[in-house]
N, C-alpha and C positions, 0 to 999 in steps of 0.2 A: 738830252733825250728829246725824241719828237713824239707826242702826244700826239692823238688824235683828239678833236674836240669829242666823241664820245668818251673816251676815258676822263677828258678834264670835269667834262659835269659828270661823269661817276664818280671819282671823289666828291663832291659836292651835294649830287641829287639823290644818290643809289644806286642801285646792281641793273643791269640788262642783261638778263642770263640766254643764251640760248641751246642749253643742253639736251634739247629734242634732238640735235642733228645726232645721228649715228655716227661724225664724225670724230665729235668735241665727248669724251668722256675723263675727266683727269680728276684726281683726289691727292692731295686736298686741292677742295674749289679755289681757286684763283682771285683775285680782290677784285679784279675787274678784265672784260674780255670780251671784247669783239668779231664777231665771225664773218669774217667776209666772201667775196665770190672766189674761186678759183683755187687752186693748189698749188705747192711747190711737191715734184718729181724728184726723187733720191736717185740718180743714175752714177753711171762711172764716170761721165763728163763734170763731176763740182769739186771742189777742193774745201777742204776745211782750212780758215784763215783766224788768225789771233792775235790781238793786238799789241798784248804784252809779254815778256820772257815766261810773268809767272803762269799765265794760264795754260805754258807747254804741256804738262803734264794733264790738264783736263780737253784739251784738242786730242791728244791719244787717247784718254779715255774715252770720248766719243767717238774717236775712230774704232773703238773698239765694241762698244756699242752695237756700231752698225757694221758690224762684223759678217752678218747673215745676209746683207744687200749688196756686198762685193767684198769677196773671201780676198783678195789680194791690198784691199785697205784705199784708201783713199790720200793722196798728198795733203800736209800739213805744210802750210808759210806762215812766217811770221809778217803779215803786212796788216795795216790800219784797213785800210779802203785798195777796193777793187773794184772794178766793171763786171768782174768773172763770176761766172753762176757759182753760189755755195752756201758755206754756213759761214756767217762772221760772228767770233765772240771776241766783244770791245769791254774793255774797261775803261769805265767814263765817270771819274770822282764828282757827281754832279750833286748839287746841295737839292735836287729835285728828289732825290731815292729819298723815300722819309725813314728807311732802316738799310741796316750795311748789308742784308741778304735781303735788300730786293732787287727784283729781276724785269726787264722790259722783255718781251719775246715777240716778235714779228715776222710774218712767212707773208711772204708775196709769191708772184711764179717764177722770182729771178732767183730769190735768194733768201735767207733763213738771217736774222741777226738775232743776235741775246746779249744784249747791254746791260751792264751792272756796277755799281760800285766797288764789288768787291768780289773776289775769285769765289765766295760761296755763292754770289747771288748768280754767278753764270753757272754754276753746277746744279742748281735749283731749277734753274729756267732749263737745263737739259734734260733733267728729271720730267717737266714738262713735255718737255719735245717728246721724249721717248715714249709719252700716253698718247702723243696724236697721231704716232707711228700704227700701223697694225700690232696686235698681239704679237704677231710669229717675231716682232723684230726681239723678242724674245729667246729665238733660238740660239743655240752655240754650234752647231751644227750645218750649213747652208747645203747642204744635201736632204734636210730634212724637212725643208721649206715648201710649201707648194708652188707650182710655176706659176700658178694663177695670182700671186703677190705682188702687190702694184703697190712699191712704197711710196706712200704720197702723203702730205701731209696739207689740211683746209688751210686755207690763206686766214691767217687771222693774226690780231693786236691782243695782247695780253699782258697787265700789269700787275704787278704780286708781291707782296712780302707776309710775312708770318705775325699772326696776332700774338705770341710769348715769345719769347727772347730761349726759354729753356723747354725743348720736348724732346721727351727722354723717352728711352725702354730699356728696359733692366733685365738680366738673364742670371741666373743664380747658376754654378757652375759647378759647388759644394757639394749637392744634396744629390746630384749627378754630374758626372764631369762627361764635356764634350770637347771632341778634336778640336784644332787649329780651324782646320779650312770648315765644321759646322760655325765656327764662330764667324769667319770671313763670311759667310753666306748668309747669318741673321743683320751683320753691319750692313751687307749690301741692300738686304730687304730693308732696314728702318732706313736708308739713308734713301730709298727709291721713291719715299713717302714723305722724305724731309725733315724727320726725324734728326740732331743734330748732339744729343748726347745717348753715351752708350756707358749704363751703370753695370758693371760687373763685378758681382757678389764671388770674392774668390774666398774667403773663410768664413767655416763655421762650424758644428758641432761634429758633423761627420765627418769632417773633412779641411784638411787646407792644399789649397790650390798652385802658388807662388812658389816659385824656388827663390829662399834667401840664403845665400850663398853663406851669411854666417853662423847661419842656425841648421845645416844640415839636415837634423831629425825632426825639420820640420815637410821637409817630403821623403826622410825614409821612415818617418812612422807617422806621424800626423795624415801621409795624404792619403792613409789607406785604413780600412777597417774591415772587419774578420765576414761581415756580414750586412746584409741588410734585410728592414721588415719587407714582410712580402705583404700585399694589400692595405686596406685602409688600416690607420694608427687605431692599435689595440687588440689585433688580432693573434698579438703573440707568437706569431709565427715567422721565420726567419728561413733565409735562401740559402746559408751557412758558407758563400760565398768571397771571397776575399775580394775587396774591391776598391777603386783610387784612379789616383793618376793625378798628376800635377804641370802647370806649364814651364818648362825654364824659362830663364830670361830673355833667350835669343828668342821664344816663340813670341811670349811677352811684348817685346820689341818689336817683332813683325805685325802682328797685330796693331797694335797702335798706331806702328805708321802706315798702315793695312787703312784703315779707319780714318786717320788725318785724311788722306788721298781724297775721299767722303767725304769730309771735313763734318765728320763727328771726332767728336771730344768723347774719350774713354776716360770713365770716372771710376777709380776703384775703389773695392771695399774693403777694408780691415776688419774685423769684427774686435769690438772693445766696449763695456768690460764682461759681459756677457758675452753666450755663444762661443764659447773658446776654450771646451772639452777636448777637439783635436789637438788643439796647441798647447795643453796643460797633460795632455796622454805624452806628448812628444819631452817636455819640459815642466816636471812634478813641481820643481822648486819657483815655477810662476804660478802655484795654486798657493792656499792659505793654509795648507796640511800639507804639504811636501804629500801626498798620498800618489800611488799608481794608480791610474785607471786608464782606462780604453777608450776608443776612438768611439764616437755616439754611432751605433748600428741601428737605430727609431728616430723619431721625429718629433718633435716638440720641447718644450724649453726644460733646461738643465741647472743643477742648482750650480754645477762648475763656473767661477768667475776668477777672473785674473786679481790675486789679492794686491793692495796699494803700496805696496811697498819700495824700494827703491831697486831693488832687482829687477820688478819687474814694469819699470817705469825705461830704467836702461833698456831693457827686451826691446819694450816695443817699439822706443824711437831709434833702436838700429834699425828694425824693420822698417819703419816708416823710412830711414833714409835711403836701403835698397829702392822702396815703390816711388819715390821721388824720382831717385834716378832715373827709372822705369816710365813712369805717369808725369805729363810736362803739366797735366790738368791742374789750374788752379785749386780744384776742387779735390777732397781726398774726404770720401764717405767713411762713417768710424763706428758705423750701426749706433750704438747703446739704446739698441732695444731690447724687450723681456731679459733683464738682468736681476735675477731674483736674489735678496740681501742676505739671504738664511745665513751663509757661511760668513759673510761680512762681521752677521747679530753675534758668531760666534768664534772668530777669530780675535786673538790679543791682539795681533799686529795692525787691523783691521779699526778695530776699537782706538787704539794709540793713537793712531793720526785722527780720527774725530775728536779726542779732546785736545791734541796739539796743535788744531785747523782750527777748533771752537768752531763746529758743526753741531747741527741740530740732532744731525740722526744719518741714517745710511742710505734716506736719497740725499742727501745734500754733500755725502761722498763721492757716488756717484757724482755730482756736476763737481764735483774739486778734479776727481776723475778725469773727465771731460774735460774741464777747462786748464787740467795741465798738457793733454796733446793739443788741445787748440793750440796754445800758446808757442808750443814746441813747433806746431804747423806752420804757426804764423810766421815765426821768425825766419822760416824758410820761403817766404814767401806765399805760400796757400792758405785754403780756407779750410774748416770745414761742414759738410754734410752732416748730418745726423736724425736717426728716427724721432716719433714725436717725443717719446720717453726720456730723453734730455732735456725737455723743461720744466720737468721733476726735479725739485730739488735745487731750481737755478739754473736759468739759460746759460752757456758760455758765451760770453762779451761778444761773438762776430758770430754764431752759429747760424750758419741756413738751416730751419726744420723743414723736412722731408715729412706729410703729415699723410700718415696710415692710417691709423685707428678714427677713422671716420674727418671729418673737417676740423674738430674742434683745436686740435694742434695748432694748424695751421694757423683758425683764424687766431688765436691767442700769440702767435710768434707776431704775427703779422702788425696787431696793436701796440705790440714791443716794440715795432719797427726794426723786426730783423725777416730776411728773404726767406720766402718760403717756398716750397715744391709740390702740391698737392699728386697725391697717390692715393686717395682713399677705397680701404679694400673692397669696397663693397660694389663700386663703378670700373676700378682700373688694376684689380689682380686677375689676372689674366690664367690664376691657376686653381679658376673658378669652375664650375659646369657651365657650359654655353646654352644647353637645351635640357629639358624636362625630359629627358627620353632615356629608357632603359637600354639602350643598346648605346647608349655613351660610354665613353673611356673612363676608368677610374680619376676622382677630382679629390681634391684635399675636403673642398665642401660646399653648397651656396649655389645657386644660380647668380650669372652675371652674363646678361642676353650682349650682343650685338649693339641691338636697342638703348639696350641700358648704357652703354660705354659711348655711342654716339651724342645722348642724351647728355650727358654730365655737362656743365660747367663748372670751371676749373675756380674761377673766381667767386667765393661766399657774398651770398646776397646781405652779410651783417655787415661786413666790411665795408666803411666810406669810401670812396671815390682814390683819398689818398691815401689811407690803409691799404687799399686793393692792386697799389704800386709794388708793393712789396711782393704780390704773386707771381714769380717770373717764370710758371706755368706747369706743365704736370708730367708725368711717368705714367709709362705701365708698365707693371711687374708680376713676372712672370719666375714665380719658385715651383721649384722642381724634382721636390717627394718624390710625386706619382710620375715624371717622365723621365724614363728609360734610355729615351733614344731621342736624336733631331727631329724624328719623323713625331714624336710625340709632343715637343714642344713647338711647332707649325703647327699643329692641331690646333691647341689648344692657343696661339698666338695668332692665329691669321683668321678671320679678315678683321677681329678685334681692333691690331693695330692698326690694319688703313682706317676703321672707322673712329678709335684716337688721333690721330693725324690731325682728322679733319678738324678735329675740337681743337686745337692746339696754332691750327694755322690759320684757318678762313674767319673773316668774323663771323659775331656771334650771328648776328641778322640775316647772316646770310646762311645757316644752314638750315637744311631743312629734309628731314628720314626720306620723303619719297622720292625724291632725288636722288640723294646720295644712294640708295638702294638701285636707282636705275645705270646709276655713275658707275654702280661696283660689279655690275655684270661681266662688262669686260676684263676686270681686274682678277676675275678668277681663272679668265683662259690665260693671262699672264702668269697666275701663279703656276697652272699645268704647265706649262713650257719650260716657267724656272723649278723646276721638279717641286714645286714645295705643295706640304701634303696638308693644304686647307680646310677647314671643316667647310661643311657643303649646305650648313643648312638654311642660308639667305640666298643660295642659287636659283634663277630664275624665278 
């Protein structure tokens, strides 16, 4: 890598930010970045160049990009080094990148380079490029461009990599199902932002999402239900409408490798042992009563839980070995959250194996629970994820906590010295009200401002130095009661998550609200062009 001596004493000294130029707007902020004189010109005379086989597929992805600056595409070579004006993306295993997604990015008047260790960290650094572009390079359309666009990008040096290792965004898909291609367009958004995992909540009470090819009726009856509440939970009132939908596995499949492309990592969810009324509606004899019941038409937690028996121990690790197939993610989320005991307190079968485990009581079945799919996981090689309500009763031996109900999970896994995920609802649910204002959309509950999600930090100020190792960074989750539609989960997610981003990537020193509020101006003419339907209320 060639460093400029500004960048070398920014590691060393601090930031020289100069985000006054109308040129330089990008989020998340960048580690370090230099703005120089002059620009490099996007015309038809450059070529896109790449230095290795594997970065083929991300040179078309940026030719595709810039799709709006010449509809006829631009040549792609596979070569190191050239004389010829263009864009060069090198991969250079240099022991200088001090993480495998950092990126060097350089624009002169000849030419465009983006150096990196690793094929993420040139996808990152093009995520950049595309901010110092004009908005319109936004468009999909090059007829709807104005002529007066002069793609040009400020001559400038910029070096970057991400302060967490995991930033996440979570889309529930249960509680309302969305098509393929919304799903394709939420990956594109978090991955534009550098976002690098994609949690997706496919079962739960209302609803199961998966097709498992050996459990059938688990999307001919599980993924539909007779009805749903209409307005806030408790108003009794229902739409009387039948309603579902689930993804086979071929969509499954596209999706993920949809997202690899991104290079996010799709992390999915199982619901166990709780939240699994759909899956107990579809298959009576994984409840603790063999009883009938129906697919959850309202919202909030159920006494229905998977009883511990060996039936239904078989169940689920056929299932899990369907999503294996499916999901190459190390990670497989297994929720065990609001798991209410009632039926456990009163099932024989339930009771039997607490005194044949020599358990205390029916949280410490739950984690025998839990620590029979870890283990089941493990031996296939994964981990798993699980809400904070898993270290009730006994962490499982490798579990990462996922820590919602405020930090304290968290820091508790964390002194265990096991990985944690911070999500706390109060900063990073995203299926919060955004403003104080009566002509907002229906919310589950809570304000949770812009402000406040920029604000967080992700690492607890209890936590030592090496406790705080164990925080490999945060999510926002975004569940889906109250939304309807795509257009209603862009609401309520945008510009949230670019203002998450920034928590997750830039250091912490270096953020700072009125900035980033100036940063994120242009980011909403971005989102008008990528049709997505933003809340409007940090605009100008």
């Amino acid at each position: 890598m060639r460093f400029s001596l500004h960048l070398v004493l920014f590691l060393t000294t601090g930031s020289v930010w100069a985000f006054q130029s109308p040129e330089v707007s990008v989020i998340p902020k960048p580690v370090a970045m230099e703005l120089k004189n002059g620009a490099f010109t996007i015309n038809d005379d450059i070529s896109i160049f790449y230095s290795v086989d594997s970065l083929e597929p991300i040179a078309s992805y940026l030719n595709d990009l810039l799709f709006v600056t010449n509809w006829k595409g631009y040549n792609i070579y596979h070569e190191t080094r050239s004389e010829a004006k263009g864009i060069y993306l090198q991969l250079n295993d240099d022991s200088e990148f001090v993480h495998d997604e950092a990126y060097e990015l350089r624009v002169t008047g000849d030419r465009i380079e983006i150096e990196a260790q690793s094929p993420a960290g040139i996808f990152y650094g093009i995520q950049t490029l595309r901010q110092l572009l004009p908005e319109q390079i936004e468009h999909t359309d090059p007829s709807l461009v104005t002529r007066d666009v002069v793609w040009k990008v400020p001559a400038i040096e910029i070096y970057d990599y991400p302060r967490f290792q995991y930033r996440g965004m979570h889309l529930d898909v249960a509680r309302h199902f969305f098509p393929v291609e919304f799903v394709k367009k939420y990956i594109d958004l978090i991955a534009m932002y550098k976002y690098n995992r994609f949690h997706w909540h496919l079962t739960e009470d209302q609803g199961w999402r998966i097709e498992i090819k050996q459990y059938p009726l688990l999307t001919e009856v599980a993924a539909w239900r007779d009805s749903t509440l209409i307005g806030n939970y408790g108003t009794g009132q229902y739409d009387g409408i039948r309603y579902g939908g689930y993804y086979t596995q071929d969509e499954i499949r596209e999706i993920v490798a949809y997202a690899n492309e991104r290079f996010v990592t799709v992390i999915p969810e199982i619901e166990l042992p709780g939240h699994s009324t759909a899956a107990i509606a579809a298959y009576p004899e994984l409840g603790c009563f063999n009883q009938e019941i129906d697919v959850a038409t309202t919202w909030g937690v159920f006494y229905d839980i998977y009883c511990p028996k060996e039936e239904t121990f078989e169940f689920l690790e056929n299932v899990l070995d369907e999503v294996m197939e499916l999901f190459p993610s190390t990670y497989i989320h297994i929720g065990g959250d609001e798991a209410p005991k009632k039926q456990w307190e009163e099932s024989d079968v339930a009771q039997e194996v607490i005194r044949r485990e020599g358990l205390a009581d029916e949280h410490e079945l739950q984690s025998y629970f839990v620590t029979r799919i870890e283990r089941y996981l493990n031996s296939h090689g994964r981990q798993i994820i699980g809400w904070d309500e898993i270290l009730e009763g006994g962490l499982a031996p490798r579990a990462t906590v996922m820590s919602w109900r405020g930090e304290q999970g968290g820091i508790a896994a964390a002194k265990m010295n096991h990985d944690v995920i911070m999500t706390p609802n109060d900063t990073n649910y995203f299926d919060h009200y955004q403003a104080e204002n009566d002509t907002e959309p229906i919310a589950i509950c809570c304000l949770t401002t812009l402000e406040d999600v920029y604000a967080y930090e992700p690492v607890p100020a209890e936590l030592s130095e090496e406790e705080a190792k164990y925080v490999l960074g945060a999510q926002g989750n975004v569940w889906t009661e109250y939304m309807h539609t795509g257009a209603k989960v862009e609401y309520m997610a945008f510009p949230r998550v670019i203002g998450l981003s920034e928590v997750l990537w830039t250091p912490k020193s270096d953020k700072e609200w009125d900035d980033f509020l100036i940063r994120l101006q242009p980011q909403f003419s971005r989102m008008d062009y990528l049709t997505v339907n933003a809340a409007q209320h940090y605009r100008d």
